[in-house]
C-alpha positions as CSV (number, residue, x, y, z in Angstrom):
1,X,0.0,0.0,0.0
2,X,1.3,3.4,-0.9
3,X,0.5,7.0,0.5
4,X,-0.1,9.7,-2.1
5,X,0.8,12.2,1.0
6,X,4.5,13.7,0.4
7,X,5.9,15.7,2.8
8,X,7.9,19.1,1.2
9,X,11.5,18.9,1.7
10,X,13.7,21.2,4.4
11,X,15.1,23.3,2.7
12,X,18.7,24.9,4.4
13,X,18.5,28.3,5.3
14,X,20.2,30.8,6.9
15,X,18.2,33.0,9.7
16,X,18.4,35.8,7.6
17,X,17.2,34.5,4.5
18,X,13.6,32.7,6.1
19,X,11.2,33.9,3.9
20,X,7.5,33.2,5.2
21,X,6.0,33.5,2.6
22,X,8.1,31.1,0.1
23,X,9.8,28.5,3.1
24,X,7.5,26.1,4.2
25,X,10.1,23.6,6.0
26,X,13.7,24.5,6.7
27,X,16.3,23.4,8.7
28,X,18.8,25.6,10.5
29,X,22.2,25.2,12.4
30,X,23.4,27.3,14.9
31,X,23.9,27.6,18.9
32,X,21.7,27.3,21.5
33,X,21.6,30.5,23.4
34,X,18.6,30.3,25.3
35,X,16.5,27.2,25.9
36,X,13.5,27.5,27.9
37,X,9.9,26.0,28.4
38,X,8.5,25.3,24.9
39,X,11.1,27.5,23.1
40,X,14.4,27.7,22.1
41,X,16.7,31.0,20.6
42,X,18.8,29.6,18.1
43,X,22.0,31.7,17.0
44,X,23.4,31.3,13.6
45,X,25.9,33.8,12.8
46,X,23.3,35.6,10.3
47,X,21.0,36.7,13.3
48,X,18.7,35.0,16.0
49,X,15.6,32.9,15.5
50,X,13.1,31.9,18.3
51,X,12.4,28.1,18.0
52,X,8.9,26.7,19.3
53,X,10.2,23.1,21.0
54,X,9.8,20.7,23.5
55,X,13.0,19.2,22.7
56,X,15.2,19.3,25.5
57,X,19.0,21.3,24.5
58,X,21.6,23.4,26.6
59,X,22.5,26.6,26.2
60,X,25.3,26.4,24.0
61,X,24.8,23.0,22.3
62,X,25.1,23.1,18.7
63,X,21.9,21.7,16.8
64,X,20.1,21.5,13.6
65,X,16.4,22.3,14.1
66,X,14.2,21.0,11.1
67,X,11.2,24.1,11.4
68,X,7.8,24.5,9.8
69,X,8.1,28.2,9.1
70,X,4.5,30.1,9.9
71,X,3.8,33.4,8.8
72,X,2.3,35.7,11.9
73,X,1.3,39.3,12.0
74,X,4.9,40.4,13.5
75,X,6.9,38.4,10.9
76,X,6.9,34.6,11.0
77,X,7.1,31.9,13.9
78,X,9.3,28.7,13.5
79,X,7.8,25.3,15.2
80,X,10.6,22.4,15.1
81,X,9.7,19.2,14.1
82,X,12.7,17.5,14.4
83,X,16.1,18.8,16.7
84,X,19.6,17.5,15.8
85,X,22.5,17.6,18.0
86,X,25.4,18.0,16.6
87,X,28.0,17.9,19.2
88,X,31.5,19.1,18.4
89,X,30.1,21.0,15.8
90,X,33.0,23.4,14.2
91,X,31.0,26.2,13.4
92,X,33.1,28.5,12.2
93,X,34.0,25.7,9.8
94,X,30.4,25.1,9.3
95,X,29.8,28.3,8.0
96,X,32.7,28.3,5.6
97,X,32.0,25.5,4.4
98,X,28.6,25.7,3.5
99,X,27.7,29.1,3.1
100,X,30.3,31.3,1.4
């Protein structure tokens, strides 16, 4: 039996490029830099994005966060689906690696 349902890819985006109204899943890396109850704030070199998650990081750990990007009256609002860790994560590396 097969599903007709496909699910849109994650695209990779940088916080500064999130569209809302093009992106419908992405996935961003960065740093944890504040991880609270339902929420994270996710760091990227490119600017700060606020993460709705019940995913349990540190401040400080490194993820990718696989988002369903929702457009809002004051911009957008990001809900992860899936969250990453990526431990030892160079990213300063990362970055020139992967986005030049």
């Amino acid at each position: 039996m097969t599903s007709d349902y496909r699910r849109m890819p994650a695209i990779n985006r940088r916080i500064n490029e999130i569209d809302p109204d093009k992106d419908i899943r992405i996935r961003l890396t960065g740093i944890v830099l504040e991880s609270g109850t339902g929420k994270i704030v996710l760091d990227d070199s490119t600017g700060r994005a606020e993460i709705v998650s019940e995913e349990s990081v540190k401040t400080g750990d490194a993820v990718r966060a696989f988002c369903r990007v929702f457009s809002s009256e004051t911009g957008y609002e990001l809900r992860a689906e899936i969250i990453q860790h990526m431990p030892g994560l160079d990213m300063p590396l990362y970055n020139k690696i992967f986005h030049k």
